[in-house]
C-alpha positions as protocol buffer text, in pm:
chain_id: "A"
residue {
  index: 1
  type: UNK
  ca { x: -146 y: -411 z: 813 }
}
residue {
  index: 2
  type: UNK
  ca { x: -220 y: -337 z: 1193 }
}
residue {
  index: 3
  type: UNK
  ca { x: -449 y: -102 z: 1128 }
}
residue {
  index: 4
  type: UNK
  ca { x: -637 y: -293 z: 916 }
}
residue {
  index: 5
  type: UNK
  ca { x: -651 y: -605 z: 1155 }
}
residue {
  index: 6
  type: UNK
  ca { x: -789 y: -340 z: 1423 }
}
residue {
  index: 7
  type: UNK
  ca { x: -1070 y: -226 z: 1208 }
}
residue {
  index: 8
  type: UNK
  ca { x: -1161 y: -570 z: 1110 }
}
residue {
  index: 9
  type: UNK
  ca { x: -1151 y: -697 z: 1479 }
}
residue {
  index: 10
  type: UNK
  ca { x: -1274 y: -312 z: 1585 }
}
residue {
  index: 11
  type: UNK
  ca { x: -1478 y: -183 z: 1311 }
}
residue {
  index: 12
  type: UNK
  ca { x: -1554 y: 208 z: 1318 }
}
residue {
  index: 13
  type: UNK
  ca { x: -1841 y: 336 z: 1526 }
}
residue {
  index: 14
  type: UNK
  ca { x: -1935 y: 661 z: 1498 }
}
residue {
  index: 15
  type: UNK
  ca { x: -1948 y: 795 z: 1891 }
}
residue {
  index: 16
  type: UNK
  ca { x: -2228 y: 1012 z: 1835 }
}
residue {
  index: 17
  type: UNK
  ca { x: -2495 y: 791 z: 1716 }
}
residue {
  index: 18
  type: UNK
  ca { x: -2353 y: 434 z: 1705 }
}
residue {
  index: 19
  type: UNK
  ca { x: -2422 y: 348 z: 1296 }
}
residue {
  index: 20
  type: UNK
  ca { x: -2127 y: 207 z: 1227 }
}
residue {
  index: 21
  type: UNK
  ca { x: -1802 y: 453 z: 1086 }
}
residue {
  index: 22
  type: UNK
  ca { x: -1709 y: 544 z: 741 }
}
residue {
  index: 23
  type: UNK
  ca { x: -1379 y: 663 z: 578 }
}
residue {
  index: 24
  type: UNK
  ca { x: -1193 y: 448 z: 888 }
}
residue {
  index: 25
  type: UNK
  ca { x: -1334 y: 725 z: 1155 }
}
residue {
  index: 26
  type: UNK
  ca { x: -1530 y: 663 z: 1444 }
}
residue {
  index: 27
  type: UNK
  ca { x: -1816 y: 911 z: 1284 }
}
residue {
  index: 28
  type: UNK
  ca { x: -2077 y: 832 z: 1016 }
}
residue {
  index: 29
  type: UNK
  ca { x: -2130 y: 1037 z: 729 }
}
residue {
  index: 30
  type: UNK
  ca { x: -2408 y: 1222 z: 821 }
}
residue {
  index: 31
  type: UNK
  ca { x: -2296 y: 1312 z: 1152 }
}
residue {
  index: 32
  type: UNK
  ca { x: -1996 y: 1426 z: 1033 }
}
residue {
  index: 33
  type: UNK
  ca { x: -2199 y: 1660 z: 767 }
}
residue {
  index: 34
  type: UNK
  ca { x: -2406 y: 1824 z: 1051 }
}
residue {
  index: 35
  type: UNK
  ca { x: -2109 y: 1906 z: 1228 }
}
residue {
  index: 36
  type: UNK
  ca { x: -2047 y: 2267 z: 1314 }
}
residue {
  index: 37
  type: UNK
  ca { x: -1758 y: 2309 z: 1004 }
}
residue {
  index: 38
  type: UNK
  ca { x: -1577 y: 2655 z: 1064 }
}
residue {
  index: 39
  type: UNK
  ca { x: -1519 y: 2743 z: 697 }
}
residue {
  index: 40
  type: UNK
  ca { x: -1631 y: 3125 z: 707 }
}
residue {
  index: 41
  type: UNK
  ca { x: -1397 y: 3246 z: 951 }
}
residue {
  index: 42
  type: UNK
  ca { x: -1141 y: 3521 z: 967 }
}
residue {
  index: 43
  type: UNK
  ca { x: -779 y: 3380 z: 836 }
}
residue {
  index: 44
  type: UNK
  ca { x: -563 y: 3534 z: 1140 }
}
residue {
  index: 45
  type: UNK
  ca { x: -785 y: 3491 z: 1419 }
}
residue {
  index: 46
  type: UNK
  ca { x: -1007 y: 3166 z: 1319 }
}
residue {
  index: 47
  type: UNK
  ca { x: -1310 y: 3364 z: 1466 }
}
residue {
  index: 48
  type: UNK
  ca { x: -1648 y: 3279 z: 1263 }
}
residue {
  index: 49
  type: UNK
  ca { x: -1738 y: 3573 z: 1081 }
}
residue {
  index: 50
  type: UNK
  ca { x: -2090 y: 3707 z: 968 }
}
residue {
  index: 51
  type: UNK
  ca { x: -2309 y: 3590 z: 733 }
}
residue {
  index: 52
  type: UNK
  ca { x: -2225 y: 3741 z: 387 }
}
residue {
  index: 53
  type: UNK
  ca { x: -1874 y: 3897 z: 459 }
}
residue {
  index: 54
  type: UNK
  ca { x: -1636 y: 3810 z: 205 }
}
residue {
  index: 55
  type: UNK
  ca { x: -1428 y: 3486 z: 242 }
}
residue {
  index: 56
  type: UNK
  ca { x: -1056 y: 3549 z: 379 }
}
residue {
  index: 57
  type: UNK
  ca { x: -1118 y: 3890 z: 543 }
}
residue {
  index: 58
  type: UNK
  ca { x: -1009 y: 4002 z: 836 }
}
residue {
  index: 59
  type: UNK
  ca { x: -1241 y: 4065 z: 1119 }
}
residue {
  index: 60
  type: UNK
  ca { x: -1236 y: 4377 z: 1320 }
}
residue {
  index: 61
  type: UNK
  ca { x: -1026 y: 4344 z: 1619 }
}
residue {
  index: 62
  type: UNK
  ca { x: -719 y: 4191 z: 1400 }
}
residue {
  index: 63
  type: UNK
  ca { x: -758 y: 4481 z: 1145 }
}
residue {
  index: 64
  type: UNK
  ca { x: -715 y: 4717 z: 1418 }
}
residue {
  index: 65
  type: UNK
  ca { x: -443 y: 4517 z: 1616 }
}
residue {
  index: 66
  type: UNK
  ca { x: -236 y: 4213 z: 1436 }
}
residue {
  index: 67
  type: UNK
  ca { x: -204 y: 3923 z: 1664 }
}
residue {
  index: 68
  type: UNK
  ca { x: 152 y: 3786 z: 1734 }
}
residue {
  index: 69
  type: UNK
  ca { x: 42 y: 3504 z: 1479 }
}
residue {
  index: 70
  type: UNK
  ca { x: 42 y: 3456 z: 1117 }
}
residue {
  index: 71
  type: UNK
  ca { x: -274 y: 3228 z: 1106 }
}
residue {
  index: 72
  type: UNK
  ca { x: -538 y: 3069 z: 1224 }
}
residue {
  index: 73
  type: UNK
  ca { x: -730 y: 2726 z: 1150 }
}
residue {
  index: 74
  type: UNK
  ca { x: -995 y: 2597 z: 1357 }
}
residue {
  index: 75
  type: UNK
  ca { x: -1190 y: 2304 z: 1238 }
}
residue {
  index: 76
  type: UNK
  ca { x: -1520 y: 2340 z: 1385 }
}
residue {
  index: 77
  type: UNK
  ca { x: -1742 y: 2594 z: 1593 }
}
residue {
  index: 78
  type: UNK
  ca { x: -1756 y: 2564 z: 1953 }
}
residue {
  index: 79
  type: UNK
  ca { x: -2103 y: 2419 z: 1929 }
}
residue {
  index: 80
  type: UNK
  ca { x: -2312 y: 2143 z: 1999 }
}
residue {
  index: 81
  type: UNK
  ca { x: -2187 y: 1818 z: 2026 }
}
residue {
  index: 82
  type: UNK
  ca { x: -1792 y: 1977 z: 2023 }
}
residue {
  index: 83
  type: UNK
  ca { x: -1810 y: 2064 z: 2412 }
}
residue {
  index: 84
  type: UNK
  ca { x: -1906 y: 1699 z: 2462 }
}
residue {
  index: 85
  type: UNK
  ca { x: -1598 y: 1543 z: 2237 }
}
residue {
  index: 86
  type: UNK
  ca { x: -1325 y: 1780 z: 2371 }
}
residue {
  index: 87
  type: UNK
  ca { x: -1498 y: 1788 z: 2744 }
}
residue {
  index: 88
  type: UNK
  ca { x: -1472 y: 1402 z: 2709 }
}
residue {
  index: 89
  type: UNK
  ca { x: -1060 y: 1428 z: 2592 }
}
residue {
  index: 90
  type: UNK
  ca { x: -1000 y: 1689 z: 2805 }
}
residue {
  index: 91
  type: UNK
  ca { x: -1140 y: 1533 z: 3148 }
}
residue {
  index: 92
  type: UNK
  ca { x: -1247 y: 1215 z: 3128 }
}
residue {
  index: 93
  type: UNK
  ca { x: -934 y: 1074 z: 2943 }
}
residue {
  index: 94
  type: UNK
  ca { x: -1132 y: 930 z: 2606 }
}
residue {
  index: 95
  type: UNK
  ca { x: -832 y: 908 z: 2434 }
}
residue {
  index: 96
  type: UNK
  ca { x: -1057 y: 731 z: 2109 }
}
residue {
  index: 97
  type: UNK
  ca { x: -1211 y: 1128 z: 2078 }
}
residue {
  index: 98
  type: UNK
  ca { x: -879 y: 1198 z: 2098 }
}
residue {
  index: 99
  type: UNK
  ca { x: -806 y: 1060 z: 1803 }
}
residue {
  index: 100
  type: UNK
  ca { x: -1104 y: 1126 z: 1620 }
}
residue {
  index: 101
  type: UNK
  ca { x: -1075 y: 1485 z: 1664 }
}
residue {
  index: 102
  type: UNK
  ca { x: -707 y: 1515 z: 1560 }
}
residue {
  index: 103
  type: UNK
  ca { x: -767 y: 1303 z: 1253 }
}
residue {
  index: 104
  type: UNK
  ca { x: -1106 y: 1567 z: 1125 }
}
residue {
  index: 105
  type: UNK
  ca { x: -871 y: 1825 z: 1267 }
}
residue {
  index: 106
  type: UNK
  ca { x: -590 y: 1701 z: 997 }
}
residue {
  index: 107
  type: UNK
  ca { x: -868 y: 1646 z: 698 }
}
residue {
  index: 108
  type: UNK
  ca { x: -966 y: 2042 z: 781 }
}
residue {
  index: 109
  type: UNK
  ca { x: -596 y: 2164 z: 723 }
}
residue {
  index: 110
  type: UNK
  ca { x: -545 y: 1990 z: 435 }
}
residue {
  index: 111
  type: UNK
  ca { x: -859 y: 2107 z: 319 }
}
residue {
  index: 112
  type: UNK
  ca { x: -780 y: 2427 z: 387 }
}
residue {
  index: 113
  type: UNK
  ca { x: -451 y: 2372 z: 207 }
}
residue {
  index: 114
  type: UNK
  ca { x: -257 y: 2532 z: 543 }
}
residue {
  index: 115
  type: UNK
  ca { x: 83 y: 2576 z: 531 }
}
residue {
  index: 116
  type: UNK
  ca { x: 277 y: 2311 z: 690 }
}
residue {
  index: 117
  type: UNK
  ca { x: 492 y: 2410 z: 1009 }
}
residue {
  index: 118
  type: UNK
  ca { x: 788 y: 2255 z: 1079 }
}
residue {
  index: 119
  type: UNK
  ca { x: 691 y: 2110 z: 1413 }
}
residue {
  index: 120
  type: UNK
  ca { x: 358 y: 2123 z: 1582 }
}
residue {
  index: 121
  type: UNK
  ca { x: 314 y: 2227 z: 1928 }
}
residue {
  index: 122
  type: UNK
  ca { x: 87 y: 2168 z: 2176 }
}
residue {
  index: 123
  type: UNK
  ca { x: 6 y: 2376 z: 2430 }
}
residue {
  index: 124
  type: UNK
  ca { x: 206 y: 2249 z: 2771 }
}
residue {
  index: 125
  type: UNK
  ca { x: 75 y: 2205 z: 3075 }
}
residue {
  index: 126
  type: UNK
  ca { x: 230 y: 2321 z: 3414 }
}
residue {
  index: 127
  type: UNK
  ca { x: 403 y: 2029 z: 3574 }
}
residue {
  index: 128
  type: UNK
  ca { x: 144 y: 2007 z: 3877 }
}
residue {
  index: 129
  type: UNK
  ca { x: -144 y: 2056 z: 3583 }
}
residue {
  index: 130
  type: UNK
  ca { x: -29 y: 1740 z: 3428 }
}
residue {
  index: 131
  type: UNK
  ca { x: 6 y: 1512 z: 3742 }
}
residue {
  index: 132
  type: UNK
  ca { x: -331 y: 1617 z: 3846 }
}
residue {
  index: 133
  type: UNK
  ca { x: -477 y: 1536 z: 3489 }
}
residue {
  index: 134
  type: UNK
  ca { x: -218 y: 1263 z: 3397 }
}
residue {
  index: 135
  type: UNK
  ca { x: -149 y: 1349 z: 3062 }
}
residue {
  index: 136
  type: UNK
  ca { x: -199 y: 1691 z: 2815 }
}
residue {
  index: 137
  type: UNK
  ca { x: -489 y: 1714 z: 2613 }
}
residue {
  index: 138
  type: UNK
  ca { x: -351 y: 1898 z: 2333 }
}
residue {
  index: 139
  type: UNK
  ca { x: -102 y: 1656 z: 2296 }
}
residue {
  index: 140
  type: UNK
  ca { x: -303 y: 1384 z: 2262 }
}
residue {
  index: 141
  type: UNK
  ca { x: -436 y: 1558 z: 1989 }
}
residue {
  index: 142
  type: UNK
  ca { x: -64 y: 1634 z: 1761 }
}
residue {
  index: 143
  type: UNK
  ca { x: -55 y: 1271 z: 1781 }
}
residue {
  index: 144
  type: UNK
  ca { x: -265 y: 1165 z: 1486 }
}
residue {
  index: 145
  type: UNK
  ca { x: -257 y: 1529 z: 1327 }
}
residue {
  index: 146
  type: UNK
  ca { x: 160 y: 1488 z: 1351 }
}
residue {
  index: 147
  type: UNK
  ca { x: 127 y: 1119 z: 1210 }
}
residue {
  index: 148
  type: UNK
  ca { x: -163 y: 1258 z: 917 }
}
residue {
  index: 149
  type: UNK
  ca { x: 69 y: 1517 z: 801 }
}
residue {
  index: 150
  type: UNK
  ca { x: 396 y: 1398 z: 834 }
}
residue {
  index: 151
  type: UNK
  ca { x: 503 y: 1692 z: 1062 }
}
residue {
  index: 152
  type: UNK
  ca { x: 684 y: 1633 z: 1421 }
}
residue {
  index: 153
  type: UNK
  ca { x: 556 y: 1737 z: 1760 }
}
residue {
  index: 154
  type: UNK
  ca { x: 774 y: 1982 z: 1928 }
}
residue {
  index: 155
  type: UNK
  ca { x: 713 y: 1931 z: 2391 }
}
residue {
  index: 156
  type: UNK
  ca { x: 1083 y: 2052 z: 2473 }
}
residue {
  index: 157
  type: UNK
  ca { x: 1155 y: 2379 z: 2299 }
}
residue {
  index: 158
  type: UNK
  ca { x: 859 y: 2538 z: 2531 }
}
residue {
  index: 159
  type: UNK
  ca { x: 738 y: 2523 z: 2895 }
}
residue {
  index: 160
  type: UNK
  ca { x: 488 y: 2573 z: 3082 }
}
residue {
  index: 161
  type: UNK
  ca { x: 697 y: 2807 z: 3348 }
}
residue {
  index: 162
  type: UNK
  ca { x: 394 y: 2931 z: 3592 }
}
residue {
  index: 163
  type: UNK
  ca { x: 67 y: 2735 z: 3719 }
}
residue {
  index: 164
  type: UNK
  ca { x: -228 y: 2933 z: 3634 }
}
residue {
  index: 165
  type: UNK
  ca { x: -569 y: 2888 z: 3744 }
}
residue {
  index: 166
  type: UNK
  ca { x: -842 y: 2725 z: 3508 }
}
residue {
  index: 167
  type: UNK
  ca { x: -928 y: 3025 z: 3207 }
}
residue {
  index: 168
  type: UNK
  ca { x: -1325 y: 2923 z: 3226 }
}
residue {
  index: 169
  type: UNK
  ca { x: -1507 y: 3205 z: 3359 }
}
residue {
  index: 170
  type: UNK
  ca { x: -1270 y: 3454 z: 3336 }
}
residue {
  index: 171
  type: UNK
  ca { x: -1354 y: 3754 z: 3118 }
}
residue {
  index: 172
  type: UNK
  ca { x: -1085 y: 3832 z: 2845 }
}
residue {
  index: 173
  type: UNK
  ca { x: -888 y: 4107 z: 3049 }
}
residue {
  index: 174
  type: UNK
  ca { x: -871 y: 3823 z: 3330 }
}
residue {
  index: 175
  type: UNK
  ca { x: -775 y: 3561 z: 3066 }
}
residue {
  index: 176
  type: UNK
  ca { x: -462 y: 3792 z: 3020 }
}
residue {
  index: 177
  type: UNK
  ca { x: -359 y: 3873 z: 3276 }
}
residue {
  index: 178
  type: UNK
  ca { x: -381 y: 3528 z: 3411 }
}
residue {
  index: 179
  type: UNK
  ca { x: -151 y: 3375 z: 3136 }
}
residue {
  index: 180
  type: UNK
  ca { x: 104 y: 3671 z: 3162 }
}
residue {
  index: 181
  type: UNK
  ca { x: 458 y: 3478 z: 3237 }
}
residue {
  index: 182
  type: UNK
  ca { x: 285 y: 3158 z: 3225 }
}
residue {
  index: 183
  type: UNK
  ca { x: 552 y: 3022 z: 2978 }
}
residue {
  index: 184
  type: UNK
  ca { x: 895 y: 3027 z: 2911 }
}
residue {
  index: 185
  type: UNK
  ca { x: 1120 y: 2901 z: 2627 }
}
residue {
  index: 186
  type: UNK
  ca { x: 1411 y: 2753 z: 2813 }
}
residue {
  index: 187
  type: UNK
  ca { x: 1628 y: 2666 z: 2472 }
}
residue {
  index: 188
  type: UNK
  ca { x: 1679 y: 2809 z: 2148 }
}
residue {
  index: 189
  type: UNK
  ca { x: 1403 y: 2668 z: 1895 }
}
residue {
  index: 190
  type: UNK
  ca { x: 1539 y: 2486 z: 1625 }
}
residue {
  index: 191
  type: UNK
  ca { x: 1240 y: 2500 z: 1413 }
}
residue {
  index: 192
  type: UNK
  ca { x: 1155 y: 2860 z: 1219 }
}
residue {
  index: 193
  type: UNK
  ca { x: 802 y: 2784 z: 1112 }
}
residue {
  index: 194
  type: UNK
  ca { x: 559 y: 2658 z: 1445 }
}
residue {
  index: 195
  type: UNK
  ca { x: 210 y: 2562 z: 1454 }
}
residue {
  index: 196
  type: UNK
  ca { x: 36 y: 2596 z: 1805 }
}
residue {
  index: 197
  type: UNK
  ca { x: -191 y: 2342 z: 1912 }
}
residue {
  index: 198
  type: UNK
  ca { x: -506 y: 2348 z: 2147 }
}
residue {
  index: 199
  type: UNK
  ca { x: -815 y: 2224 z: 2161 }
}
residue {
  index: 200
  type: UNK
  ca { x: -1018 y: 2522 z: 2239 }
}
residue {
  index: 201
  type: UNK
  ca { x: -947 y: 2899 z: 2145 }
}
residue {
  index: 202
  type: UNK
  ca { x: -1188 y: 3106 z: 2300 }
}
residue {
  index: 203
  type: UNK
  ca { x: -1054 y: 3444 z: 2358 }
}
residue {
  index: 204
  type: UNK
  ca { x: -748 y: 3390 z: 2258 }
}
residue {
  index: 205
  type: UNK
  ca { x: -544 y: 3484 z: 2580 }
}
residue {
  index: 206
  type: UNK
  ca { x: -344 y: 3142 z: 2593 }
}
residue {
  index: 207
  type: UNK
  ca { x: -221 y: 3130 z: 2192 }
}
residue {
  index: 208
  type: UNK
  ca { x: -138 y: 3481 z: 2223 }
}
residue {
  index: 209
  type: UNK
  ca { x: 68 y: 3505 z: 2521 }
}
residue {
  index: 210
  type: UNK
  ca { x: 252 y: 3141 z: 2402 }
}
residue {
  index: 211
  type: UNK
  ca { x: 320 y: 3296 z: 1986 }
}
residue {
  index: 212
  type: UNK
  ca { x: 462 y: 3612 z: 2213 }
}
residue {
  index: 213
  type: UNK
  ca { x: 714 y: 3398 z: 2366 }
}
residue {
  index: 214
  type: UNK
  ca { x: 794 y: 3200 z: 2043 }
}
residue {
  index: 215
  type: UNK
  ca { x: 842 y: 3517 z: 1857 }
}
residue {
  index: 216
  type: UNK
  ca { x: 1066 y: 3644 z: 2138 }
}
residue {
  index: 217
  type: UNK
  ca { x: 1292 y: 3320 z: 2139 }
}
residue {
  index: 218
  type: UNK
  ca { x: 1298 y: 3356 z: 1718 }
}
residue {
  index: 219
  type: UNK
  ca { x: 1033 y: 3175 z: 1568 }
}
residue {
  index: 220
  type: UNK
  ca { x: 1004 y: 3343 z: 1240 }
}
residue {
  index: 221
  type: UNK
  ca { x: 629 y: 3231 z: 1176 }
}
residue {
  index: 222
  type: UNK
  ca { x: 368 y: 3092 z: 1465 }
}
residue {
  index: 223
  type: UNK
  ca { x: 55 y: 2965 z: 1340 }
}
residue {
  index: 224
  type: UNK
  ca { x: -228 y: 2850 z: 1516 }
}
residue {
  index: 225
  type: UNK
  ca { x: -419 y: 2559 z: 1537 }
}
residue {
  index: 226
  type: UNK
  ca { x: -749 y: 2408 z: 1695 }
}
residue {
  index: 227
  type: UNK
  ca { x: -1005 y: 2193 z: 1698 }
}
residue {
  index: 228
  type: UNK
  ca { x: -1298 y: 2445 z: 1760 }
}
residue {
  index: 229
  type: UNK
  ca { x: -1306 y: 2828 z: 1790 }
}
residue {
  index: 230
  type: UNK
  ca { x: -1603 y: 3032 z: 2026 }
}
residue {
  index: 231
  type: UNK
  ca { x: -1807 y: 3209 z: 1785 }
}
């Protein structure tokens, strides 16, 4: 009943062109079609794979080396206007993309028909990290992705246990190395089944190193998921 007092008092508008919202989502229909949709991508990695290879195979680097997780989803393509919605989440606090990205980011999965973890969970921020921003991105996020599917967010079982410099600019072997012992699992996990959230996966460096540490602690199966993947 709330919600539907908000949207009569707040109707939809879509952020990108300002026609007014369909389907309750601040996004019209036909800028949500010219989206960049990631639906040709490799299933373990979420990377967007060529032009006329065959749906659900692998791509190169994880036939040659499995990553520490099971699977990947990533909604969109890291391409025009996605660095403008997560830029606008991720440092100027619009917590309305927020929302409008986890809720495309929960239509994706279930179109995808993923798997459903037992918790979701986000990607934490060093301590320092989050004063400076005042709250965690990927969190914001879970929130209407958790409350879409039904499935808990998980901030306790990990920790983010060193503060790392920004990952922008860094080439992948510098990604790595820069997120080696950045977190730490300080209690037994509870759930079996864990879906990582972030908003960007661009190398990789950050997911990896975190489903390392979850697989360590026993997490049987880490997934991971994002709103956009770098081509």
């Amino acid at each position: 009943m709330l919600e539907a007092i908000l949207q009569r008092v707040y109707p939809p508008t879509c952020v990108l062109c300002g026609a007014p919202g369909d389907d309750g989502l601040d996004l019209c229909r036909g800028c949500r079609a010219d989206l960049p949709h990631n639906r040709h991508a490799c299933p373990r990695c979420a990377i967007p794979l060529p032009p006329g290879q065959s749906v659900g195979t692998l791509c190169g680097p994880c036939q040659r080396r499995s990553p520490p997780f099971a699977a990947s989803y990533a909604a969109f393509r890291y391409e025009d206007p996605l660095p403008a919605l997560i830029g606008g989440v991720k440092f100027r606090a619009r917590f309305n993309l927020a929302r409008l990205l986890g809720q495309l980011m929960a239509l994706a999965l279930l179109e995808e028909g993923a798997r459903r973890p037992d918790v979701i969970l986000p990607v934490p921020l060093h301590p320092r990290r989050l004063r400076e921003r005042g709250y965690n991105q990927a969190l914001e996020l879970a929130r209407p992705i958790s409350a879409a599917l039904g499935v808990p967010t998980d901030t306790v079982t990990c920790m983010r246990a060193a503060y790392t410099s920004a990952q922008v600019g860094l080439d992948d072997r510098e990604r790595r190395r820069n997120v080696r012992g950045a977190f730490a699992v300080p209690r037994s996990p509870v759930a079996k089944h864990v879906a990582i959230l972030d908003d960007v996966v661009t190398t990789g460096s950050t997911v990896t190193e975190l489903a390392l540490v979850l697989r360590r602690a026993g997490v049987e199966r880490v997934d991971v998921w994002s709103v956009a993947r770098t081509p």
